[in-house]
N, C-alpha and C positions, 0 to 999 in steps of 0.2 A: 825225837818225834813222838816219840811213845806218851812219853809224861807231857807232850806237849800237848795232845790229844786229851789227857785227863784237864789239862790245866782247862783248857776251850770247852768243853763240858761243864764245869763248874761256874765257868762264867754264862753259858747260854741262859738265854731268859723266858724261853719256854719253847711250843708248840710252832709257832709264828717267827720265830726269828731266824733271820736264815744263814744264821752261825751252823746250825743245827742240821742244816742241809748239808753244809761242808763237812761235818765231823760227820754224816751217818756214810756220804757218797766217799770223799775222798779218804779218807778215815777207815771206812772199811775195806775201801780199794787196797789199802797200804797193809790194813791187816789180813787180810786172804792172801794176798802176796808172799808176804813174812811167814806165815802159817805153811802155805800151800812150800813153801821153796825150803824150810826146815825140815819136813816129813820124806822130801824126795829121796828117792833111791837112785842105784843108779849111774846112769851120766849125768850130773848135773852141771851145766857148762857154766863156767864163773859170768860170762855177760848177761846171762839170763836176771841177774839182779837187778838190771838197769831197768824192768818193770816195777822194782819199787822206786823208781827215781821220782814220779808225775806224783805219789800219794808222802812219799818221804818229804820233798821240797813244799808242799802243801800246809803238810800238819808240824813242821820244822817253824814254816813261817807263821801261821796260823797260830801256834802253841809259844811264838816270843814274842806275840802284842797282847796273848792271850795271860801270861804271866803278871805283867804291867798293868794290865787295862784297868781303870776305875768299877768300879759295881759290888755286886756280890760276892762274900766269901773268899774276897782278896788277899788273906793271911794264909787260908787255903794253898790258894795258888803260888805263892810266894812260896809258902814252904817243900812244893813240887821242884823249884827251880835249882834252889843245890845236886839235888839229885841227879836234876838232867842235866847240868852243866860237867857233873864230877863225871858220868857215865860216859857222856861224850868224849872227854879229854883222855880218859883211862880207854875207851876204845881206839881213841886214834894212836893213844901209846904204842898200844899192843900190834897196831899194825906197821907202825914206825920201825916197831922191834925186829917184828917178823920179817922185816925188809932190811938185814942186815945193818939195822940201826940208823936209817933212811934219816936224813936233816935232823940229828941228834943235837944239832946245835940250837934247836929253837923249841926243846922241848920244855928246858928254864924257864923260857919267857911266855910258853903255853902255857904251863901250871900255872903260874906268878900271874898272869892277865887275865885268867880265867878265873883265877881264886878273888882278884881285885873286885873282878866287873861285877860278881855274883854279890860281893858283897857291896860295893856299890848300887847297884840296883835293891838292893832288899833293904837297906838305907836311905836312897831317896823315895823307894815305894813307901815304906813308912813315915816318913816325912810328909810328903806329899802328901798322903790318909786321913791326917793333923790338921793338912792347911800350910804348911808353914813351907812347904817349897814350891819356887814359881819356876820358870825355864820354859821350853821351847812347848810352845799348844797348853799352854796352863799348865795346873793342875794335872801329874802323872807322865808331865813334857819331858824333863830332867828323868826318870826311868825308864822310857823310852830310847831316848838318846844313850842311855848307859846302856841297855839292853841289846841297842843297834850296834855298836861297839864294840860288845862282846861276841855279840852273833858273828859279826866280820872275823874277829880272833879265831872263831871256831871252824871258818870256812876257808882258811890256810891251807890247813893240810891237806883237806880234799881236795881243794883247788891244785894247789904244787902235784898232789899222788896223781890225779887224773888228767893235770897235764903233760905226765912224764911220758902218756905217748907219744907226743908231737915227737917225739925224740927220734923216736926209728916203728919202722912198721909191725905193725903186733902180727903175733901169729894168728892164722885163719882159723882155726878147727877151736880153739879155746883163747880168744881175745879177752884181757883182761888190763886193770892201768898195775900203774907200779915200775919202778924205775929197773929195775928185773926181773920185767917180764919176757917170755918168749918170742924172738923176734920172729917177722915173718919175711916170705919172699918177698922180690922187688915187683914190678909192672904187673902184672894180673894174677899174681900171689903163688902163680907154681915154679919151680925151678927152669932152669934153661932148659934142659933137656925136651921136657914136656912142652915147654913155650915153642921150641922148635919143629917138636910133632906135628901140636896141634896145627899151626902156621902150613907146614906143608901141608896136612890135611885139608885145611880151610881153601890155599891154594888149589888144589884137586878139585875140588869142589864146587870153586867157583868158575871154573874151565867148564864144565861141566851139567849146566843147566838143572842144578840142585830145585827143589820144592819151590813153590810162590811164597808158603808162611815159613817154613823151615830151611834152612840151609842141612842141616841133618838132626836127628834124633841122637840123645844119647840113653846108655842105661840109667846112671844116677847123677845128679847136678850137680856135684861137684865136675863131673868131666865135661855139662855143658859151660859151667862158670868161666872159664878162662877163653871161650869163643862168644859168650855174652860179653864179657869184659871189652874184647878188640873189635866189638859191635856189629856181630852177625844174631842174627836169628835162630838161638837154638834151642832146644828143650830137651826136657829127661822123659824118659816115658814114663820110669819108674821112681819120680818124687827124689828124697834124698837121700834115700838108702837104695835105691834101685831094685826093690820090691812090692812099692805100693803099687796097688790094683788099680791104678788108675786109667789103665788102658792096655784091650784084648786083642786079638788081631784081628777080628772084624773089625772093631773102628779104626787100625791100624787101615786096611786095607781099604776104609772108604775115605781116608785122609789120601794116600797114595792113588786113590782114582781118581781125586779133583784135583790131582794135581798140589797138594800143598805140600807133600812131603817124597823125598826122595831113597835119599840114602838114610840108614842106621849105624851105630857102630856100639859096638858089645866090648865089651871090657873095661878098663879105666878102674875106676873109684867102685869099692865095694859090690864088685863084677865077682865075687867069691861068695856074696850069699842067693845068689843063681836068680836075683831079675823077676820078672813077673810074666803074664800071660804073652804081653806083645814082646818083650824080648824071647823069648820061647818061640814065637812063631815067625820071628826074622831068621834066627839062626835055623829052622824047619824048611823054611821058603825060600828067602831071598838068596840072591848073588854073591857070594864072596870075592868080593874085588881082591888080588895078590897084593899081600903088604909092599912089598918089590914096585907095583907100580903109583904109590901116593909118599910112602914113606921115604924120610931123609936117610942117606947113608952113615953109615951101617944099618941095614934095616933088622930092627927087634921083632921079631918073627911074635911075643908073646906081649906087648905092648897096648896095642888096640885093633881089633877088627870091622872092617868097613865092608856093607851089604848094600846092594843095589836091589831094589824093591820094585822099581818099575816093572810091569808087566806080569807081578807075580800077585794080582790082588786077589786071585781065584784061589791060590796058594793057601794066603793068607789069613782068611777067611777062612778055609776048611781046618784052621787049625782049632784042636778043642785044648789045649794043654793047658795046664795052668803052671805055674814055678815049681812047685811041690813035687807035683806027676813026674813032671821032667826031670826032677833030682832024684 
């Protein structure tokens, strides 16, 4: 993609042509990306790369009619093309390898077709230059068609490594492809145990003339995902770590006096970095329902805690806490 970006520059034909558009918009999309996801620190979650997919697949395509194409400084470009073909193959190796020697049987006829095409294409590109080769669209028809060719060669292995999902379900928290990757849960990605929690809870719940917009509030969204999942209306208060300030318990409290919101429940998913202002002022205010009456037998006393908010919006309101204070 890289070299295929130099190739489309070399070939642009000025100010006006709106090759030029492609290589400044998508081109630089692909390089801020590449840039910005090298320097991270960190967590950095392997699907995050899938933002270079939209500027990758652009200047991939872009950069192998841009190698072929008749015009300007054509020897130029041609001479870009070994490079990106050898760079290519030598990185899918290296990921082949690192995957326990993943479809080691097609790595022969990688090198050998990729070694053929490159040189076929820079052989009828040079031809063609001459005059003296005809094929498909004239004139640079026959390198194109070689070019096409090899591109398909080279979009094997990504193809096969990215559809080795379809296999079994990846795991939630670091989704990645690869035939060895980390599996995940089954139906709405948590284990039984939780699935059964949550279920009774939902149960409870819906007995019980919950919120008009929410069925309940949670602290972090991972604990609302698996009741979004079975298609209830739920939300985090506190984002996805369950301490973004996204809401204090003043507006807690004017959610609960129109009626949109009912119950809270505190703990779950990342309920250990202590929540925000509106979880601070559920656990200050609201009602604690006894796990004993929503939970499945055996009831996990340390599991999840469930607050009855109704009637406590004066409560709620007077709270000034913030996450911090409270800890």
């Amino acid at each position: 993609a890289v070299l295929g970006m130099l190739a489309l520059a070399l070939v642009v034909g000025g100010r006006r042509d709106p090759r030029l558009g492609l290589l400044l918009v998508v081109g630089g999309w692909l390089l801020v990306e590449a840039v910005v996801l090298s320097v991270s620190t960190g967590i950095v979650h392997p699907y995050y790369v899938s933002a270079l997919g939209p500027g990758l697949a652009a200047m991939v395509g872009a950069g192998a009619v841009a190698f072929v194409a008749p015009g300007p400084r054509r020897s130029w470009r041609l001479a870009l093309l070994p490079p990106a073909v050898a760079g290519t193959v030598a990185a899918q190796l290296v990921l082949l390898h690192e995957d326990r020697r993943y479809m080691h049987w097609f790595w022969a006829l990688l090198i050998a077709g990729a070694a053929l095409g490159t040189v076929a294409i820079v052989v009828l590109a040079l031809r063609a230059r001459r005059g003296t080769a005809g094929g498909v669209g004239g004139a640079g028809g026959a390198p194109a068609v070689a070019m096409g060719l090899t591109l398909l060669l080279l979009l094997v292995v990504p193809g096969v490594y990215a559809a080795s999902t379809w296999q079994f379900r990846v795991e939630a928290t670091f989704p990645a492809a690869g035939p060895h990757a980390a599996g995940g849960y089954p139906g709405v990605g948590v284990d039984a145990e939780t699935t059964k929690v949550t279920k009774a809870l939902l149960a409870y719940l819906r007995a019980r003339h919950p919120g008009s917009r929410y069925i309940v509030l949670t602290e972090a969204s991972d604990t609302a995902a698996p009741m979004i999942l079975l298609g209830y209306d739920a939300a985090a208060m506190g984002g996805y770590s369950g301490y973004d300030p996204a809401l204090d318990g003043r507006q807690l409290a004017a959610m609960v006096r129109r009626g949109e919101v009912r119950y809270a429940v505190l703990g779950g998913a990342y309920a250990e970095r202590g929540g925000n202002a509106a979880s601070t002022a559920v656990l200050h205010a609201c009602r604690v329902i006894p796990a004993a009456a929503w939970q499945p037998r055996p009831v996990n006393p340390n599991a999840l805690l469930l607050f009855d908010c109704r009637g406590r919006e004066a409560q709620l309101e007077s709270q000034r806490y913030t996450a911090s204070q409270d800890g």
